[in-house]
N, C-alpha and C positions, 0 to 999 in steps of 0.2 A: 589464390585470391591475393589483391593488392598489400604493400603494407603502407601503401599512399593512404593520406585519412580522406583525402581533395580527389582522387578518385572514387576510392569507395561510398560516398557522399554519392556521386554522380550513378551509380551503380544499384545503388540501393532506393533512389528516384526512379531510376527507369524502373526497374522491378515494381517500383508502387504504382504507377502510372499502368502498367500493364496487369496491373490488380491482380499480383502477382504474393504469397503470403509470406511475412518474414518477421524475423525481432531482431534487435539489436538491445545492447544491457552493456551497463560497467557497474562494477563492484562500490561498496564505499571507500575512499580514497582512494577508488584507482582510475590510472591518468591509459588506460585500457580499454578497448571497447573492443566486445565478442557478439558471434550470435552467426544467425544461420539465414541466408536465402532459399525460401524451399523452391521447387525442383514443381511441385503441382501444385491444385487446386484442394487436394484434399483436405477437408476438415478430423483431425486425428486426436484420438484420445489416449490415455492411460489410465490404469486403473492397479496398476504391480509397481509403476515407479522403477521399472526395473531397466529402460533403456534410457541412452545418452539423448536429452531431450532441451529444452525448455517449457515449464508447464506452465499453464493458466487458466486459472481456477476460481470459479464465481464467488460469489457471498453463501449462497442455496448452494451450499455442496453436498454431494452426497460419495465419494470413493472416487468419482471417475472427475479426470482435470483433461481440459482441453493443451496439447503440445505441440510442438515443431519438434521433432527428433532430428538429428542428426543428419541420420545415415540417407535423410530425406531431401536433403538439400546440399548445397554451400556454404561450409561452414566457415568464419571470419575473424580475425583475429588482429587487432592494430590500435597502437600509438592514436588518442585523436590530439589533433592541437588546442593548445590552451589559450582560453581567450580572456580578459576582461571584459565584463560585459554589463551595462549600464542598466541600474534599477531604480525605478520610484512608483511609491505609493500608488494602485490606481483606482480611480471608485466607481465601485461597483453599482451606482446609481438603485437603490435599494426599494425594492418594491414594497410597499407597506402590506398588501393583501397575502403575500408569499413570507413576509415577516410575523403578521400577524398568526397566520395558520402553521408556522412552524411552532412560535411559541406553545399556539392550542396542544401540539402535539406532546410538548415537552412537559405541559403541566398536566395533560393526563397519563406520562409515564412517573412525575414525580407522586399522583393519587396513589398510580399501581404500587409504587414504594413503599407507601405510608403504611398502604393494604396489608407489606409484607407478603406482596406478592413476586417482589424481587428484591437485590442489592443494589441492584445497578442494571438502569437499560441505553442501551447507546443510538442516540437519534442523529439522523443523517437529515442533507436536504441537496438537492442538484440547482444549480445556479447554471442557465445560459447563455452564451453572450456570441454574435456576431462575428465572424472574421471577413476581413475584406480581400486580403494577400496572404492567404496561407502557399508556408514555405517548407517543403519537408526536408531539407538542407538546415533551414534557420532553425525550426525545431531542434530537430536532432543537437546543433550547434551552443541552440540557447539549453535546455534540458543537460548536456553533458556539461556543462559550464559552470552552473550558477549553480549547482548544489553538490559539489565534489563527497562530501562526507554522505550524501543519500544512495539509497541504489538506483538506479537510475535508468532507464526503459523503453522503448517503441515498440508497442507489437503489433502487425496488420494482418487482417486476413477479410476477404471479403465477405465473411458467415459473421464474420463478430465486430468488425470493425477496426479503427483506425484508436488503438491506445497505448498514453503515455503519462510518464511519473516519476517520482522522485520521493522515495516512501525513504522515512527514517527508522521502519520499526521492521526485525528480524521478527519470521516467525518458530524457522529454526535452522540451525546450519549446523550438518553433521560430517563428520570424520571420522571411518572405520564406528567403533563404538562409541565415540565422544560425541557429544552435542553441546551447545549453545542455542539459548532464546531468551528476551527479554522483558520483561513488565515495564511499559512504557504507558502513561495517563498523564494527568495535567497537563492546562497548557496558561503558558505566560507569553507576552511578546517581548523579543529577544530587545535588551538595551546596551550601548554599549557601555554602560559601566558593569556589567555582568554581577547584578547584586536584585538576588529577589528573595522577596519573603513570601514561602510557601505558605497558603493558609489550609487550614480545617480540610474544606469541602475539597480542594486538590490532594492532601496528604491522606486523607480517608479514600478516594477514589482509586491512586494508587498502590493504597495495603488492599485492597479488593480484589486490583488484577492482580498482584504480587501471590495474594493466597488462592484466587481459582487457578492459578497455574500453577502452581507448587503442586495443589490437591488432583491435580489430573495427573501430572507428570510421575506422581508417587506409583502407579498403576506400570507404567513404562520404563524404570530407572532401578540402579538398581545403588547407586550414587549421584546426589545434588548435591550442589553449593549455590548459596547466594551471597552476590557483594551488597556492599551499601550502598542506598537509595543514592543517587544524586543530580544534579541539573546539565542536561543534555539538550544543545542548541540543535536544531531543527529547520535549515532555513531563515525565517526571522523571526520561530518563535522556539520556544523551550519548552523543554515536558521533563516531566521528574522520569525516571530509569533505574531500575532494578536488573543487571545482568545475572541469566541464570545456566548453570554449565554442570554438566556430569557426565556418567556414563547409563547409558541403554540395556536393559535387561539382554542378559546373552541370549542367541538366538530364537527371541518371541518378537524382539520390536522390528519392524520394517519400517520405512519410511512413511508407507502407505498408512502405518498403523501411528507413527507419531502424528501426522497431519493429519488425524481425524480424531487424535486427543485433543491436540492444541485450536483447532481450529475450531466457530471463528472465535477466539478470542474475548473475553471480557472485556478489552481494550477497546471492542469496535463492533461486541456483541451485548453484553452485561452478563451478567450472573443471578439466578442460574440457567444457563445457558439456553436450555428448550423454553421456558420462560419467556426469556427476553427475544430469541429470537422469532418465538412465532409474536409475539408484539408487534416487533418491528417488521415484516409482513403484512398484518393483518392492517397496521396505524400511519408508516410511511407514506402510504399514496403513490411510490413510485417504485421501480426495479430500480435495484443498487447494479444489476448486473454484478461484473468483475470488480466493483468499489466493494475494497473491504474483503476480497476473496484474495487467493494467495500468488505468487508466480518466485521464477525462479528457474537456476539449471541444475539439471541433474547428472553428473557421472558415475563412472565405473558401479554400474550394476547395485545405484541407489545407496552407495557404501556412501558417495560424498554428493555434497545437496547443498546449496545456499538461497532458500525459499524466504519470500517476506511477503509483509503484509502488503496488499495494493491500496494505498493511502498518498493523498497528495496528488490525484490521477486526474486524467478527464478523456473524455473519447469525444472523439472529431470527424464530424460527417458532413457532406452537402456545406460547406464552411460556416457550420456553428459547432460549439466545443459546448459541451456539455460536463460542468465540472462539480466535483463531489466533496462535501465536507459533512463530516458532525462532531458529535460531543457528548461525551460520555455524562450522565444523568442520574445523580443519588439524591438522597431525601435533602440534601443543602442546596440544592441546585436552584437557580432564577434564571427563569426563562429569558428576560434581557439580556443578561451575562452571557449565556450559554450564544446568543444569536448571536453577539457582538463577535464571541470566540470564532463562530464559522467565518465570519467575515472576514478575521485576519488568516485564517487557516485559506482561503480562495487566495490573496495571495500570492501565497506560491507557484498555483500555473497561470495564475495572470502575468507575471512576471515573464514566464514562457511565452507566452503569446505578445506582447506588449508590442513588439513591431510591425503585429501583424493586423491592429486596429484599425 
């Protein structure tokens, strides 16, 4: 394979065009891009984690993740170039019927709260919008670009579709027996005086995820440590972050078996967890699909893994993008606030698309 980035661009077009399945991924701050062109049509799973893959995993998961393994294709590895690349504001022309029935949804999870029927439950909503000149060059170009410190993503197959992202939040990344994952909530819009004051309802939402994960991980670990909370930019907005690291019980935890402690998360499920998530099922109105499910690549026989959350996404069919945001929901919560929060978290893949209006 090339280590032209101006070929490989041209190589990994043809291959989509001839609806042919692949992903490509760069790490956070790497100036890197890997990934694999597969070789068939098959649609392929795992469920051992145990071969060299990239996996990708719904919201509704149950043990088994959809993969491109390896040994199945073209695997790809290269430098891309670096670009500056121009951003502003864009509006999302806001439908009041679609704002209106989001909030409905938010205040009857804030009821279920009250009820102590939960801690926290996390409400989503899919925004669509139009493309006139989709460029799967330009994507690729703008996504690897504009959010260096994100993981960053294209995966196509023609069973699931055309998805991509820029997720800020680990779900967990292992080495031999160490691990790392993070408690990631709140969100603020980034200013550039870099000075916010975190209130109540944000500082309570992130001791929430902070302690459902601590309280799963205890099951799987056999040492943790936590740093202290602090403000992590995101794009153009910020979220408070709790880093969590240790070591993995000797020969009980597997992979397979930490991502279906952690998974999905408080962060983008609530607590406690069967709770909130048949909620959100039962009261979304829509499939999150792979919003909010996990991805990531896998080597050496599941020993090393750098899996995250899929947040920041949208998938792109027939040239409309269909993109994903919510927000996490406790007894402090105002439904206005909360809707405003989606609007700057969209955003992010509008800014992906923006030349392609």
């Amino acid at each position: 394979m090339t280590n032209n980035f101006t070929v490989l661009l041209k190589k990994i077009t043809s291959h989509y065009k001839k609806q042919q399945p692949f992903v490509l991924f760069s790490l956070p701050g790497s100036t890197t891009v890997n990934g694999c062109l597969q070789e068939n049509l098959t649609l392929y799973d795992t469920e051992c984690y145990t071969e060299e893959c990239f996996v990708f995993a719904p919201f509704d998961y149950y043990k088994k993740a959809f993969c491109i393994p390896n040994e199945k294709g073209e695997v790809f590895e290269c430098n891309f170039t670096k670009e500056e690349l121009h951003k502003s504001e864009i509006n999302t022309n806001v439908d009041s019927n679609q704002k209106e029935e989001y909030c409905t949804i938010v205040k009857g999870a804030i009821r279920s709260i009250k009820s102590r029927h939960a801690k926290k439950i996390v409400i989503s909503r899919k925004y669509q919008v139009d493309i006139e000149n989709f460029d799967l060059q330009q994507l690729i170009t703008r996504i690897l670009n504009l959010y260096p410190t994100a993981f960053r993503y294209i995966w196509y197959h023609p069973k699931t579709g055309l998805w991509c992202g820029a997720s800020p939040e680990v779900l967990v990344e292992t080495k031999g027996a160490s691990f790392t994952t993070m408690a990631l909530a709140g969100t603020q819009k980034y200013n550039s005086k870099e000075k916010y004051t975190w209130h109540h309802k944000e500082i309570e939402e992130q001791q929430i995820v902070v302690d459902e994960i601590t309280n799963n991980l205890q099951k799987v670990t056999s040492v943790m440590r936590l740093s202290k909370t602090y403000t992590h930019k995101a794009a153009s907005l910020v979220h408070l972050r709790t880093d969590i690291t240790g070591i993995l019980k000797k020969g009980k935890t597997t992979l397979s078996t930490i991502t279906s402690t952690l998974h999905p998360t408080p962060a983008v499920c609530g607590t406690p967890q069967k709770f909130a998530k048949n909620y959100i099922l039962e009261n979304e109105n829509y499939n999150r699909e792979f919003y909010t499910g996990f991805l990531g690549p896998i080597c050496e026989k599941d020993s090393c893994s750098s899996l995250f959350v899929n947040l920041r996404c949208m998938k792109i069919e027939n040239n409309t993008a269909q993109l994903f945001v919510g927000g996490g929901i406790i007894i402090a919560s105002n439904p206005e606030k909360e809707w405003e929060e989606t609007e700057h978290k969209l955003q992010t893949m509008l800014q992906v698309l923006q030349p392609m209006f």
